[in-house]
C-alpha beads as a LAMMPS data file, in Angstrom:
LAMMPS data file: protein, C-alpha beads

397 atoms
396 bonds

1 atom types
1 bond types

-500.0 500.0 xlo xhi
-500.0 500.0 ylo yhi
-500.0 500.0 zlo zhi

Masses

1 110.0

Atoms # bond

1 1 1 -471.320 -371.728 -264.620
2 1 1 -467.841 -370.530 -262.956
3 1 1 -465.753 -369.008 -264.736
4 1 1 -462.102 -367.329 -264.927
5 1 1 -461.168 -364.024 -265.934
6 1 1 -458.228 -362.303 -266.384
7 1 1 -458.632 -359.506 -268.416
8 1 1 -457.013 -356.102 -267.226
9 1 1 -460.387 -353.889 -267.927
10 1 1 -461.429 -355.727 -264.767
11 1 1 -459.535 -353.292 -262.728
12 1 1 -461.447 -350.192 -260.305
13 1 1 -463.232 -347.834 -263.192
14 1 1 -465.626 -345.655 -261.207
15 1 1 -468.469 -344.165 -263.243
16 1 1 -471.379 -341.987 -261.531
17 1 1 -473.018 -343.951 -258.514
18 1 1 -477.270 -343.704 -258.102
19 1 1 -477.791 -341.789 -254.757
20 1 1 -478.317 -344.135 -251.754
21 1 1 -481.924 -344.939 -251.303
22 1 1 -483.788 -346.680 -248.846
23 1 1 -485.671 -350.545 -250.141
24 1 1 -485.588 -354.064 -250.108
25 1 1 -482.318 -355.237 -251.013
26 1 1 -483.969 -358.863 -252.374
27 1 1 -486.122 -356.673 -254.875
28 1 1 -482.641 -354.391 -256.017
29 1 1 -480.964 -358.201 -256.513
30 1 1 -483.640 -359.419 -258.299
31 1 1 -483.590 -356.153 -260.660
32 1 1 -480.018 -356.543 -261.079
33 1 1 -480.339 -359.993 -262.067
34 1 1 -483.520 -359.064 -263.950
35 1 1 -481.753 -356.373 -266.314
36 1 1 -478.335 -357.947 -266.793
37 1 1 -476.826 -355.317 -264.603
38 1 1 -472.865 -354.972 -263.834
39 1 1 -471.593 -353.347 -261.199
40 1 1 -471.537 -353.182 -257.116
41 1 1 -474.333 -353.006 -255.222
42 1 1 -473.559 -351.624 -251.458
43 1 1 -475.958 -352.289 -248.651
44 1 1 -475.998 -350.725 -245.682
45 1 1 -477.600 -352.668 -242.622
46 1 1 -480.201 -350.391 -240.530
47 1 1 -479.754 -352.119 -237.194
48 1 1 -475.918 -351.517 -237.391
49 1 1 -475.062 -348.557 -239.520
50 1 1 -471.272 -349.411 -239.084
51 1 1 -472.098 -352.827 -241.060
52 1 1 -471.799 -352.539 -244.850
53 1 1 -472.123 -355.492 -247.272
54 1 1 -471.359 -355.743 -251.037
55 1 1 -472.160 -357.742 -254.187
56 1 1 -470.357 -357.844 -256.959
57 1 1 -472.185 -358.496 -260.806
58 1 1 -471.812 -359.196 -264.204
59 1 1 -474.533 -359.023 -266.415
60 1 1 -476.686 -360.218 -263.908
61 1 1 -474.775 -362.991 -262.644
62 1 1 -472.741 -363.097 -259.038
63 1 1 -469.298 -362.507 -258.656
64 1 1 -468.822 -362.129 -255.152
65 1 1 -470.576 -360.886 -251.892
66 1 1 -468.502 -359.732 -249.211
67 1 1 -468.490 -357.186 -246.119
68 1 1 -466.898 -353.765 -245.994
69 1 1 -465.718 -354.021 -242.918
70 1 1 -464.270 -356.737 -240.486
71 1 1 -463.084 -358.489 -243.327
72 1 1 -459.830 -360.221 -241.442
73 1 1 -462.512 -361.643 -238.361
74 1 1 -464.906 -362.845 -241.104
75 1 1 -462.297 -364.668 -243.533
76 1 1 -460.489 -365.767 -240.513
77 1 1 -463.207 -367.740 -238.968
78 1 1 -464.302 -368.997 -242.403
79 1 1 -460.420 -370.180 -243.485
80 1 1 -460.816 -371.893 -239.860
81 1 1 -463.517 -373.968 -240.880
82 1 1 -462.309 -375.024 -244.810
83 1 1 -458.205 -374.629 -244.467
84 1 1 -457.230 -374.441 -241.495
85 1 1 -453.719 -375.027 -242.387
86 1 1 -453.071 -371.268 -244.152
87 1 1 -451.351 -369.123 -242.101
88 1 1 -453.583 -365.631 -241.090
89 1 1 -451.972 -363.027 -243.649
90 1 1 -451.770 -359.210 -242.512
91 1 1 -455.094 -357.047 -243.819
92 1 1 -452.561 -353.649 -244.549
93 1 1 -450.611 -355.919 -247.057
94 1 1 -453.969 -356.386 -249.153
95 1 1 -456.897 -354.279 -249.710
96 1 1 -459.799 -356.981 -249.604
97 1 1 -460.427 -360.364 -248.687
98 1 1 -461.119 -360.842 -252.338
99 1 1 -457.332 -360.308 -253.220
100 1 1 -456.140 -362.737 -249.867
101 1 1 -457.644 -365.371 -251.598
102 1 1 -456.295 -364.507 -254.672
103 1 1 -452.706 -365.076 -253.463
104 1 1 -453.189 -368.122 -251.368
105 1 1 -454.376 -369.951 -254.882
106 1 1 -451.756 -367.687 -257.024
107 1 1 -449.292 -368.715 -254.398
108 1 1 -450.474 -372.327 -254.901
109 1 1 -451.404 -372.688 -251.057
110 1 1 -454.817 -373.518 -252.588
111 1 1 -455.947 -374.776 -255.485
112 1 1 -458.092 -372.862 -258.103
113 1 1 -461.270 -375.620 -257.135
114 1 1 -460.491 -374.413 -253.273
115 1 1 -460.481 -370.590 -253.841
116 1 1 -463.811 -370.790 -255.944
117 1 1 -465.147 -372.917 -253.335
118 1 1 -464.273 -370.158 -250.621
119 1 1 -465.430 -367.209 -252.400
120 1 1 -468.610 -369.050 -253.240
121 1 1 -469.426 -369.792 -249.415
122 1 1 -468.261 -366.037 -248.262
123 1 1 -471.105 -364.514 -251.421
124 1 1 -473.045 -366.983 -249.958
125 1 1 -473.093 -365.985 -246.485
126 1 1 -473.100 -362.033 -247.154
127 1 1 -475.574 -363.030 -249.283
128 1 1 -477.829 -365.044 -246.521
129 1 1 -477.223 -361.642 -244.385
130 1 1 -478.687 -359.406 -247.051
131 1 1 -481.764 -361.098 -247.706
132 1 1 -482.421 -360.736 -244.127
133 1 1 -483.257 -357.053 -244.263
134 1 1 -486.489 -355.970 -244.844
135 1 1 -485.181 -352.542 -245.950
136 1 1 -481.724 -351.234 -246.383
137 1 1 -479.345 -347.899 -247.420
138 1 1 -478.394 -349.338 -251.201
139 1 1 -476.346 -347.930 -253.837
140 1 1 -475.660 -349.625 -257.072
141 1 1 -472.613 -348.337 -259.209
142 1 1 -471.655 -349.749 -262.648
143 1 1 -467.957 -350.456 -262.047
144 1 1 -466.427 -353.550 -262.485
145 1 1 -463.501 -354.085 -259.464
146 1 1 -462.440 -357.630 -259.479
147 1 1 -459.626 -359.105 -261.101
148 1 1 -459.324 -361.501 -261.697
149 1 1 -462.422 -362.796 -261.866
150 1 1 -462.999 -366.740 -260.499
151 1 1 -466.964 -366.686 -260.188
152 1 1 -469.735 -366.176 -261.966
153 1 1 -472.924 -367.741 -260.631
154 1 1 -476.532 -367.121 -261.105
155 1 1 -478.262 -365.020 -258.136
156 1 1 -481.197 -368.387 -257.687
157 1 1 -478.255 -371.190 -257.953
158 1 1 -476.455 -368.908 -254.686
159 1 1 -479.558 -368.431 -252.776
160 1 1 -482.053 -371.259 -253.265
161 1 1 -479.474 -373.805 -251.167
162 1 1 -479.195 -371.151 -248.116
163 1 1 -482.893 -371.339 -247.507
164 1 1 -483.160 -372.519 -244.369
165 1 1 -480.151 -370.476 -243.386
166 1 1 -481.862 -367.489 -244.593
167 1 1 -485.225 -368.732 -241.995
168 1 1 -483.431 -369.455 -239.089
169 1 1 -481.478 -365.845 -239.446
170 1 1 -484.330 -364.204 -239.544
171 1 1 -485.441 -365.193 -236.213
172 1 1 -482.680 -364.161 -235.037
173 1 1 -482.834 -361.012 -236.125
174 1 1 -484.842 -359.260 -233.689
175 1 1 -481.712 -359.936 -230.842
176 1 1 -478.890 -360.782 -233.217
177 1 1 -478.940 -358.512 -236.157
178 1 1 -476.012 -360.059 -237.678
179 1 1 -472.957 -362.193 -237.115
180 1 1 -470.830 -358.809 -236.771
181 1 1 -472.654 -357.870 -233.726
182 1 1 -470.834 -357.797 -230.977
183 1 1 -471.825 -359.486 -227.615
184 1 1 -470.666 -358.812 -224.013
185 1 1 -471.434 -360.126 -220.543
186 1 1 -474.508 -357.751 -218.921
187 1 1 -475.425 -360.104 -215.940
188 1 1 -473.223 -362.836 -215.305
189 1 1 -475.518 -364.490 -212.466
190 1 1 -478.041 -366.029 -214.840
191 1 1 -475.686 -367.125 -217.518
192 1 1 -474.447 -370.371 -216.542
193 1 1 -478.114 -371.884 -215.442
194 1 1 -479.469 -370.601 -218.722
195 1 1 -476.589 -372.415 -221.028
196 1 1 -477.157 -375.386 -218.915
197 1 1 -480.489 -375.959 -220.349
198 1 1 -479.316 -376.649 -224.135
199 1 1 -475.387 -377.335 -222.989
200 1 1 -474.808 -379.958 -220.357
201 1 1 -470.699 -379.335 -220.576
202 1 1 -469.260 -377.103 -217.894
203 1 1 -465.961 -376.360 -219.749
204 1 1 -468.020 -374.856 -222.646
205 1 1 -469.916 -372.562 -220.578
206 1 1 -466.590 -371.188 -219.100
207 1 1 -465.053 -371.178 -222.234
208 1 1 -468.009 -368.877 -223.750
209 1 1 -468.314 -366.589 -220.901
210 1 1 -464.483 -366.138 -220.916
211 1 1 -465.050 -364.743 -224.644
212 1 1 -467.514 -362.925 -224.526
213 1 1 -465.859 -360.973 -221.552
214 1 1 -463.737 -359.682 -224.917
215 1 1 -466.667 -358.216 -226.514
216 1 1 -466.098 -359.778 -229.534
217 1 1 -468.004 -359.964 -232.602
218 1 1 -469.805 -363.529 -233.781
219 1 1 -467.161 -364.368 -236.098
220 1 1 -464.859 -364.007 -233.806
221 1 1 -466.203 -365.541 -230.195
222 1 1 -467.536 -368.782 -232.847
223 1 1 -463.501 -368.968 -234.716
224 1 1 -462.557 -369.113 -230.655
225 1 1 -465.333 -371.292 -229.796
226 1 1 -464.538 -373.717 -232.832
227 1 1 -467.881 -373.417 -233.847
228 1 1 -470.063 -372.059 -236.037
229 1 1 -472.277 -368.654 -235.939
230 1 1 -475.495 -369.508 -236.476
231 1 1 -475.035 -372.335 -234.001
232 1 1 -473.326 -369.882 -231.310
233 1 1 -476.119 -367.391 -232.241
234 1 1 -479.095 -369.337 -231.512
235 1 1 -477.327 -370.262 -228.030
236 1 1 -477.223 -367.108 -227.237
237 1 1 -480.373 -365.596 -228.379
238 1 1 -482.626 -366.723 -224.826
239 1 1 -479.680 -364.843 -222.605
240 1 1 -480.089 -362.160 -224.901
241 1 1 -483.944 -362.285 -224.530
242 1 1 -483.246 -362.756 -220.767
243 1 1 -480.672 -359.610 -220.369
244 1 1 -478.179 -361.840 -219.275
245 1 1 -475.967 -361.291 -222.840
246 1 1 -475.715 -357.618 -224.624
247 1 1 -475.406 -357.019 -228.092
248 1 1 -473.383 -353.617 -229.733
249 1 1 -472.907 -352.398 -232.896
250 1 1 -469.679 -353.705 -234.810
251 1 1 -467.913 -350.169 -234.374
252 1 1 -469.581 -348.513 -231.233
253 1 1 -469.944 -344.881 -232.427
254 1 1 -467.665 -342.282 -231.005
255 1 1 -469.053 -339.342 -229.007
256 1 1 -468.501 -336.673 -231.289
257 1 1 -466.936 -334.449 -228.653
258 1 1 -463.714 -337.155 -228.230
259 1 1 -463.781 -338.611 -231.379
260 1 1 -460.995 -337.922 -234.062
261 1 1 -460.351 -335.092 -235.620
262 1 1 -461.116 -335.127 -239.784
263 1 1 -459.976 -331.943 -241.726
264 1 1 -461.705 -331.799 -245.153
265 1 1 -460.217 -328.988 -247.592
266 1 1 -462.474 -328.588 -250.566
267 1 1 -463.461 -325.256 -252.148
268 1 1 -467.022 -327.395 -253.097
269 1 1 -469.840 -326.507 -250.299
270 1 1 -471.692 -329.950 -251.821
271 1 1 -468.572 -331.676 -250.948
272 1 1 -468.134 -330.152 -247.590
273 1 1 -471.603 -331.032 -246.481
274 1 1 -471.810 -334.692 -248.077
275 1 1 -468.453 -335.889 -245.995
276 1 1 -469.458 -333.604 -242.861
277 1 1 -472.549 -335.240 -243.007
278 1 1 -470.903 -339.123 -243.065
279 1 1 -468.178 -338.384 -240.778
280 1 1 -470.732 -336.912 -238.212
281 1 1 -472.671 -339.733 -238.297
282 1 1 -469.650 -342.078 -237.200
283 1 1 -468.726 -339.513 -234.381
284 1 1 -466.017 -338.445 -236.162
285 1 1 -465.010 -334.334 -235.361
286 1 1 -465.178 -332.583 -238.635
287 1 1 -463.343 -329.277 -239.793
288 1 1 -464.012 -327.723 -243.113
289 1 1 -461.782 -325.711 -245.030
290 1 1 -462.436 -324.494 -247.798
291 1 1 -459.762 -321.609 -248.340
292 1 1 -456.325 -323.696 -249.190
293 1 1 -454.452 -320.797 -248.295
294 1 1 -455.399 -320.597 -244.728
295 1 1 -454.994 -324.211 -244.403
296 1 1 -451.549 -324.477 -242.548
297 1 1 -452.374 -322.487 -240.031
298 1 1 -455.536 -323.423 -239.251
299 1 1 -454.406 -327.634 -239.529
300 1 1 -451.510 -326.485 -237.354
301 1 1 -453.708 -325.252 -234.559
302 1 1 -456.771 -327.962 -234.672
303 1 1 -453.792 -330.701 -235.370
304 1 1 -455.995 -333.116 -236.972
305 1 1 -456.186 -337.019 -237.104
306 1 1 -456.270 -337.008 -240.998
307 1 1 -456.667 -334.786 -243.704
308 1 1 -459.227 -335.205 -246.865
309 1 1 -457.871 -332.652 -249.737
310 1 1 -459.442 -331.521 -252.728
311 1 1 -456.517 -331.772 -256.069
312 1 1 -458.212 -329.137 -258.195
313 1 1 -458.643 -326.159 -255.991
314 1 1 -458.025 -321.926 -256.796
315 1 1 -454.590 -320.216 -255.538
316 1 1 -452.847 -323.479 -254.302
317 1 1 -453.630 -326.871 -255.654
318 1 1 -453.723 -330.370 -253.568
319 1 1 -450.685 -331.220 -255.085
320 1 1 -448.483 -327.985 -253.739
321 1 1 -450.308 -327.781 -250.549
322 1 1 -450.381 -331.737 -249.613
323 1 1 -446.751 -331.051 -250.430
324 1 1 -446.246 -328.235 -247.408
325 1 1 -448.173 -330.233 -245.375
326 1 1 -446.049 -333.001 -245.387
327 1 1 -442.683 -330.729 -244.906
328 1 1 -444.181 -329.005 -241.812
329 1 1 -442.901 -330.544 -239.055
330 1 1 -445.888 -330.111 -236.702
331 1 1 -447.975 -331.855 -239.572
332 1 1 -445.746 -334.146 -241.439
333 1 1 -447.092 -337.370 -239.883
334 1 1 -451.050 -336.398 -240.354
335 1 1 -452.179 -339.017 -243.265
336 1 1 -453.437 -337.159 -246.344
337 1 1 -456.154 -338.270 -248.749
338 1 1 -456.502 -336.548 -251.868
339 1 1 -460.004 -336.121 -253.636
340 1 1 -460.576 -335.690 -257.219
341 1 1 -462.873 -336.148 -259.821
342 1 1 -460.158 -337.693 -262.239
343 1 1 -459.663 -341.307 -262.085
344 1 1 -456.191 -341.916 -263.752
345 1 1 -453.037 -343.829 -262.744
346 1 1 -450.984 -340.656 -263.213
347 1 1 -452.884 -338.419 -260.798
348 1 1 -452.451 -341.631 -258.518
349 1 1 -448.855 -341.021 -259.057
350 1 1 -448.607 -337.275 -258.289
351 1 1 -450.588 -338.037 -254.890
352 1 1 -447.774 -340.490 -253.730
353 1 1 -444.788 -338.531 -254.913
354 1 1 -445.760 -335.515 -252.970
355 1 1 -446.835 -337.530 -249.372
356 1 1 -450.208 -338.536 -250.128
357 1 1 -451.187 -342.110 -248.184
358 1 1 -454.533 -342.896 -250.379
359 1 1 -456.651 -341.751 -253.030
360 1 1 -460.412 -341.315 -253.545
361 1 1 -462.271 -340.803 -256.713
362 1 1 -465.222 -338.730 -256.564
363 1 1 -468.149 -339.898 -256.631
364 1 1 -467.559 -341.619 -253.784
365 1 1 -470.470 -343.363 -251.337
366 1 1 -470.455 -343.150 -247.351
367 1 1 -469.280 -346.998 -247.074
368 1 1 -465.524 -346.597 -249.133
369 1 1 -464.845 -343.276 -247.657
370 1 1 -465.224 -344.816 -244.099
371 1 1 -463.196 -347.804 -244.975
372 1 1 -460.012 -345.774 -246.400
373 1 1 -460.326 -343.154 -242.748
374 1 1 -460.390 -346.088 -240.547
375 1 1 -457.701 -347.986 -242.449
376 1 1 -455.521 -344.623 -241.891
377 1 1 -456.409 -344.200 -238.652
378 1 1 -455.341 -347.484 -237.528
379 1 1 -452.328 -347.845 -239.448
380 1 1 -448.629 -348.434 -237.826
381 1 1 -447.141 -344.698 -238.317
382 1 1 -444.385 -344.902 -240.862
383 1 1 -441.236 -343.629 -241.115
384 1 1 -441.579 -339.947 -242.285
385 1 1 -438.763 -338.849 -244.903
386 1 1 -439.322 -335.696 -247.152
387 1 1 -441.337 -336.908 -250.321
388 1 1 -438.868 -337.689 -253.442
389 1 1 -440.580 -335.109 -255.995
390 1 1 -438.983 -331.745 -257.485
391 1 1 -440.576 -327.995 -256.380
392 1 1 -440.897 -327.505 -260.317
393 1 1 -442.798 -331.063 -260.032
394 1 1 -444.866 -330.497 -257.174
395 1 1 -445.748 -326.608 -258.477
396 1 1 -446.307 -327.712 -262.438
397 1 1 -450.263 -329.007 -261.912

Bonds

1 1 1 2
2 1 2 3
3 1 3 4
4 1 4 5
5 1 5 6
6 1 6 7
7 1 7 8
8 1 8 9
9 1 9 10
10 1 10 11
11 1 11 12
12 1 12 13
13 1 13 14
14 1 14 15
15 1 15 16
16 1 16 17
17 1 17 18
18 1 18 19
19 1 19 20
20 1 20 21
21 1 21 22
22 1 22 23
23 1 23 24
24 1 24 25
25 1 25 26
26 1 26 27
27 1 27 28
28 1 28 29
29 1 29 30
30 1 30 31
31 1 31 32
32 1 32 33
33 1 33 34
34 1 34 35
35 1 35 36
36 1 36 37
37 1 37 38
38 1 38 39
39 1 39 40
40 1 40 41
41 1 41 42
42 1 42 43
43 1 43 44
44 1 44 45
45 1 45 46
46 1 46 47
47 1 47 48
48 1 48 49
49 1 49 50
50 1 50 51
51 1 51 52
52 1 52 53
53 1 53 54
54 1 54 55
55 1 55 56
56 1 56 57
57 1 57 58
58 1 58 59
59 1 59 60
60 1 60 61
61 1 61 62
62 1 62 63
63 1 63 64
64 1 64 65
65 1 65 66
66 1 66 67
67 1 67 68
68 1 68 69
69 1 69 70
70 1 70 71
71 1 71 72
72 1 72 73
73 1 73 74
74 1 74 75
75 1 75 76
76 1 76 77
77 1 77 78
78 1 78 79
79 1 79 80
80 1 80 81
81 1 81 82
82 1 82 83
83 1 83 84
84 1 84 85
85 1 85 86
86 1 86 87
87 1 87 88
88 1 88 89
89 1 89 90
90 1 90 91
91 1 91 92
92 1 92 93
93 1 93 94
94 1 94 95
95 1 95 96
96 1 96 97
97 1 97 98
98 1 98 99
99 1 99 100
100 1 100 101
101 1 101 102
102 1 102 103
103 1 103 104
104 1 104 105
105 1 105 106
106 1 106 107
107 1 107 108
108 1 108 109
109 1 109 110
110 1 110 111
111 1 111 112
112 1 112 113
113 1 113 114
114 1 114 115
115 1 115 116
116 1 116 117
117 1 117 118
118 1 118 119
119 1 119 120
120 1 120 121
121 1 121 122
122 1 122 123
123 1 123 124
124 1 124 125
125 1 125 126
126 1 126 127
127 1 127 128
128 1 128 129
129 1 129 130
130 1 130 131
131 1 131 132
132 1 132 133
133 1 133 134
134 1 134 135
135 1 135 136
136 1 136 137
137 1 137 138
138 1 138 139
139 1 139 140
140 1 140 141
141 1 141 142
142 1 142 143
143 1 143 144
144 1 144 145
145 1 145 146
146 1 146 147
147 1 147 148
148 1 148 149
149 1 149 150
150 1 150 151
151 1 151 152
152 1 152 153
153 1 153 154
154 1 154 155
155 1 155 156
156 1 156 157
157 1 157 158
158 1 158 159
159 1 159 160
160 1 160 161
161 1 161 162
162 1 162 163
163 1 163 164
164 1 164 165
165 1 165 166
166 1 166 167
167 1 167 168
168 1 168 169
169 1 169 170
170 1 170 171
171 1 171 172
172 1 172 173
173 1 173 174
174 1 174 175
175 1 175 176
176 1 176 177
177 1 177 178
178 1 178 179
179 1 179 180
180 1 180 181
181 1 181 182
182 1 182 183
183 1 183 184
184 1 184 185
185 1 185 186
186 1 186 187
187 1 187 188
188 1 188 189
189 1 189 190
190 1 190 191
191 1 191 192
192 1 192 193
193 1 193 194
194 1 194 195
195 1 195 196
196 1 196 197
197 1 197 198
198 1 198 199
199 1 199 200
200 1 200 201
201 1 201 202
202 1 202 203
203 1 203 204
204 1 204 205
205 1 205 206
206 1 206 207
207 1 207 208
208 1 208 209
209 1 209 210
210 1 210 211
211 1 211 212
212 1 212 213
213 1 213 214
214 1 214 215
215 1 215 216
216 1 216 217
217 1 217 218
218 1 218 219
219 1 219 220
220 1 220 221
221 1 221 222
222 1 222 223
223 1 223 224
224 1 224 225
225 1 225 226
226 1 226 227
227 1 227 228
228 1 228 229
229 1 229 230
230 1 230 231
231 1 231 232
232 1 232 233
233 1 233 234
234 1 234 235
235 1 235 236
236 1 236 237
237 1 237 238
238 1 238 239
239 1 239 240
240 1 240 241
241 1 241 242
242 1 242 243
243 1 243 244
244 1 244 245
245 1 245 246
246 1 246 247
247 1 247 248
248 1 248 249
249 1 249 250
250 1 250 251
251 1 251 252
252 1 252 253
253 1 253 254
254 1 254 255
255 1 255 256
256 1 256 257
257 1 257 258
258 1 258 259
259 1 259 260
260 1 260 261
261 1 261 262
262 1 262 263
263 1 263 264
264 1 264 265
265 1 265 266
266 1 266 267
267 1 267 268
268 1 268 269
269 1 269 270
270 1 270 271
271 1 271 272
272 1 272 273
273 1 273 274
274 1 274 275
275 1 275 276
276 1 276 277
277 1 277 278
278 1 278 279
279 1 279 280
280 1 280 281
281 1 281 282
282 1 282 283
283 1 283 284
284 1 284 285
285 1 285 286
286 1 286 287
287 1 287 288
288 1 288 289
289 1 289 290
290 1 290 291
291 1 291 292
292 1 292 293
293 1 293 294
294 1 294 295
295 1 295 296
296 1 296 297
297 1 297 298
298 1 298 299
299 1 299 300
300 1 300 301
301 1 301 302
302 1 302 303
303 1 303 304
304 1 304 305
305 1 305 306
306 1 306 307
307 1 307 308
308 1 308 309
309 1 309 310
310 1 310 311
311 1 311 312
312 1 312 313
313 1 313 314
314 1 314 315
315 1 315 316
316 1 316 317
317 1 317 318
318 1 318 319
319 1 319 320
320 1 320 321
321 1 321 322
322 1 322 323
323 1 323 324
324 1 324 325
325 1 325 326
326 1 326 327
327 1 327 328
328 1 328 329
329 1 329 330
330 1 330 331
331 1 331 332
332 1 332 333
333 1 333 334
334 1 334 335
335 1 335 336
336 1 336 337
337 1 337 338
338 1 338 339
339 1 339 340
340 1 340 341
341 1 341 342
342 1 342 343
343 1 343 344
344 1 344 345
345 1 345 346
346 1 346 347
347 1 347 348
348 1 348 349
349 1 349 350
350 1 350 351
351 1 351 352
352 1 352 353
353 1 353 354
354 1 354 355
355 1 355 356
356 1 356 357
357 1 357 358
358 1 358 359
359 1 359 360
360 1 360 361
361 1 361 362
362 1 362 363
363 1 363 364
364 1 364 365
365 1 365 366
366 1 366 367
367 1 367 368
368 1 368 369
369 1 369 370
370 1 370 371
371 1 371 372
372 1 372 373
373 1 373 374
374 1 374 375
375 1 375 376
376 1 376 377
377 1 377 378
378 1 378 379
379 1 379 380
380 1 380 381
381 1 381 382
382 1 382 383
383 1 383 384
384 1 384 385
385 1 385 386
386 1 386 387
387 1 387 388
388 1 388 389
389 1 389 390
390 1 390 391
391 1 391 392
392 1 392 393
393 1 393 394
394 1 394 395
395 1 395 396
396 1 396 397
């Protein structure tokens, strides 16, 4: 059955996450499903560690499925194919693809029938994807973080119709991992003779080696190929075969002595070494700190790309100090992202009145940290101003 909620105890409440752990995600579904479980289970693809998907339950039934990342390329190439007609809204004005569709049917662009029918093809895609790994990074938390809520299917009424999907993905697996792959031109020569075998239409074949001269993902070269991925994917999978096509990760790692800059100030050594250990593994350059008073100095000299910052910390809070940083004018633009334990709409507050740009909740897993840094990273620099909050305000907690 689908279903609508709109309850406000929908909203983001984190409670303790299980520790990541390596199995078959179709056994953790079929648990989920098995004990009634809600909650968010985050899966982590092997072949593509910068590829995280994510399913949504209550009490054992679906709410959604979606990726972590590359969510504008993905829900662009799917409103392609079922409304073409909405207009391609701007990713930093919403924080998933979940909420996008939200406000095309709460701005009446589609109807409640459509938006069900779109989230229920995106869970079952992401769904399709996850099945497809014979082992995975997973981590279930019980939190509930959709509102409002327009599906709730059973895991076997999702699946069962993607079956042969689900085959035909799976041999492409070895060469495609999955559709967020992305594919480039390694030896051109070869290219058009191989195509010509399964595609007797000349255009097409200079249309496709045009795109994938962009190095761009699936969803995207299939969106600019007007058609669809596993289609585009079993084209290519004999020039892959034949070295004529090359396949990257979605997010090519960065070498780690170029890469950004990440300054973590925490006072917690666990702390230190879980994000050191994440932001490593991305190529990211880390620095710890874990005196607050020696911070501005230290941030002054290394000038990082963004700053992670502990709130309860000895001698100068995150508050106080996220306040300094933001009134030194060597560090005032650096985006700040406070850390705390406390998951409350007032210490949400504090963090934007003195400069903060975003707000974690600990615990936190590899996959949401990553997507808050890179949504920093690449966002249009604002206007700096000094933040509106009072010394005896910023000094009080």
């Amino acid at each position: 059955m689908i279903a609508t909620k709109t309850k406000s105890s929908t909203r983001d409440t984190a409670r303790p996450a299980s520790p990541p752990r390596i199995a078959s995600p179709t056994k953790a579904l079929q648990q989920i499903v098995n004990k009634q479980l809600s909650g968010r289970l985050t899966v982590r693809d092997p072949q593509d560690h910068s590829v995280y998907w994510r399913v949504y339950f209550g009490k054992g039934k679906v709410h959604f499925a979606s990726s972590v990342m590359g969510q504008q390329e993905r829900l662009q190439y799917h409103l392609s194919r079922l409304h073409p007609q909405l207009e391609s809204l701007s990713r930093e004005a919403f924080k998933s693809d979940y909420q996008v569709i939200c406000h095309y049917w709460k701005t009446k662009q589609i109807s409640l029938q459509e938006a069900r029918k779109l989230l229920f093809t995106l869970t079952q895609e992401a769904l399709v994807q996850l099945v497809n790994l014979p082992q995975a990074e997973l981590q279930f938390e019980k939190l509930v973080g959709l509102d409002p809520i327009l599906l709730s299917v059973p895991l076997k009424q999702t699946i069962l119709p993607m079956r042969g999907f689900i085959g035909k993905w799976g041999k492409l697996r070895p060469e495609i991992a999955s559709p967020f792959q992305r594919l480039f031109v390694k030896n051109l020569e070869p290219i058009p003779k191989l195509l010509w075998q399964n595609v007797k239409d000349i255009e097409f074949i200079k249309a496709l080696v045009k795109v994938l001269q962009q190095n761009p993902c699936l969803y995207e070269a299939a969106h600019q190929l007007k058609t669809d991925t596993l289609s585009l994917a079993t084209l290519l999978q004999p020039l892959v075969r034949e070295g004529a096509v090359g396949v990257n990760p979605y997010k090519q790692t960065q070498n780690p002595k170029n890469g950004p800059i990440i300054a973590c100030i925490d006072d917690s050594k666990t702390t230190q070494r879980q994000i050191k250990a994440i932001l490593e593994t991305m190529g990211y350059r880390y620095l710890g700190l874990t005196d607050p008073a020696k911070a501005l100095t230290t941030l002054a000299r290394n000038k990082p790309a963004l700053v992670l910052m502990d709130i309860n910390m000895p001698q100068i809070n995150g508050y106080e100090l996220c306040r300094m940083l933001k009134q030194s004018s060597m560090l005032e633009t650096v985006p700040i992202v406070m850390l705390t334990g406390r998951d409350g709409l007032i210490d949400k507050m504090r963090s934007r009145m003195v400069g903060a740009n975003d707000y974690v909740t600990k615990p936190f897993d590899a996959a949401q940290l990553l997507t808050i840094i890179e949504a920093q990273l690449t966002a249009k620099p604002k206007e700096t101003r000094e933040p509106m909050v009072s010394p005896k305000l910023a000094y009080s907690y």
